[in-house]
C-alpha positions as CSV (number, residue, x, y, z in Angstrom):
1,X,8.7,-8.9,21.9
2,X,6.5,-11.8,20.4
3,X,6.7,-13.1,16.5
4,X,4.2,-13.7,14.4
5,X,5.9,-16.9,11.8
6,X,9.7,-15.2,11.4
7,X,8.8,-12.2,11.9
8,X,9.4,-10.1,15.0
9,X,6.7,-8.4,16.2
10,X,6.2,-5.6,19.2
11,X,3.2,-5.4,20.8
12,X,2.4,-1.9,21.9
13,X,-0.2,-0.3,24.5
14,X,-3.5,1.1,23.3
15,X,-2.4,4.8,23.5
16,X,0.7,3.6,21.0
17,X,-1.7,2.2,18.8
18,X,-3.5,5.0,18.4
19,X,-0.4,7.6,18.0
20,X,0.8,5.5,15.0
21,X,-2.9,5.2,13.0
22,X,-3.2,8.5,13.3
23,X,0.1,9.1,11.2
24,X,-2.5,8.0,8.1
25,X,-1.4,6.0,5.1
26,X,2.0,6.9,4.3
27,X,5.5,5.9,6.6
28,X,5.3,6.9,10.1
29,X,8.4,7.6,11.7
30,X,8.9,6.6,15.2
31,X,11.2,8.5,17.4
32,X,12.7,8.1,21.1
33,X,11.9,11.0,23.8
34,X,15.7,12.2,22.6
35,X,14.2,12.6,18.8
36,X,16.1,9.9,17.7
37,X,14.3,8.1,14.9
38,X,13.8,4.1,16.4
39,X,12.5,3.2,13.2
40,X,9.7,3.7,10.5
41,X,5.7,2.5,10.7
42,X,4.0,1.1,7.8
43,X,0.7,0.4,8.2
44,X,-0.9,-2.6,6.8
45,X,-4.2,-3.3,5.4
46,X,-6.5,-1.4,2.4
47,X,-5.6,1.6,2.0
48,X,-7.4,4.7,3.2
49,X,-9.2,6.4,0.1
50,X,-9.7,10.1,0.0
51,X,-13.2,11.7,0.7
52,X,-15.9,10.9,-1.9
53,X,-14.1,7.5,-3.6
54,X,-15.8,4.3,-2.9
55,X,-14.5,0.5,-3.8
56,X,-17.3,-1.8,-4.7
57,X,-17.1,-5.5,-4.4
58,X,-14.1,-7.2,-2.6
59,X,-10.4,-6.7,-2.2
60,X,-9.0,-9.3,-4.4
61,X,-7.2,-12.0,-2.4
62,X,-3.6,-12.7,-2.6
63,X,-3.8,-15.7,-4.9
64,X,-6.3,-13.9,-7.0
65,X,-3.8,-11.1,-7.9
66,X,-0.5,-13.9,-8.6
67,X,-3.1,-15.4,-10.8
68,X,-3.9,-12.3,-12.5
69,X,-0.2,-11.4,-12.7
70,X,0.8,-15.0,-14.3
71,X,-2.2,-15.1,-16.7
72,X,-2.7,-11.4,-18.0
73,X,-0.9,-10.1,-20.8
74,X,2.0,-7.6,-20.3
75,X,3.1,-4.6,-22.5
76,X,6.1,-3.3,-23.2
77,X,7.3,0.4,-23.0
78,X,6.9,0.8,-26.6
79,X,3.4,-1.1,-27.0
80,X,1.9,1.5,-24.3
81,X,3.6,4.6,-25.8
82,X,2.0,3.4,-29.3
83,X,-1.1,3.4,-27.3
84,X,-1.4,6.6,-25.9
85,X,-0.1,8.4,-29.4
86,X,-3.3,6.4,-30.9
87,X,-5.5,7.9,-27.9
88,X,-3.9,11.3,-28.4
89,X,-4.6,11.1,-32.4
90,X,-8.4,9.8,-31.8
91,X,-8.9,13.1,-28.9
92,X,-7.5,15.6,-31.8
């Protein structure tokens, strides 16, 4: 077992590798040769898009979406069911 900062990491074989990317995007779980689960996968990274989507431009970077977060206005519950009544009203 090695870490990476605090955090524990494993470092697994190739073949390993591959069985867990293949699990896709969601929570992989990992089992023992008994069945018993070990523990759960999450991959990291983008995100795998379905068939026929394409991103344009760059992934935002981690200080770019705090900033974002701080600076941009929120809306409560009631502001964004105003909203959509007013979009539902203009579609009519």
């Amino acid at each position: 077992m090695t870490t990476t900062e605090s955090t524990p990491a494993v470092v697994v074989d190739a073949a390993t590798r591959d069985k867990l990317l293949a699990g896709g995007n969601g929570p992989v779980e990992v089992r023992d040769e008994s069945g018993a689960l070990v523990g759960r996968f999450y991959r990291s990274g983008p995100p795998v898009l379905p068939a026929g989507y394409v991103i344009e431009g760059e992934w935002p970077s981690d200080e770019e979406i705090d900033r974002a977060l701080r600076e941009d206005r929120s809306y409560s519950v009631a502001e964004m069911n105003t909203f959509v009544e007013e979009l539902k009203r203009a579609a009519r």
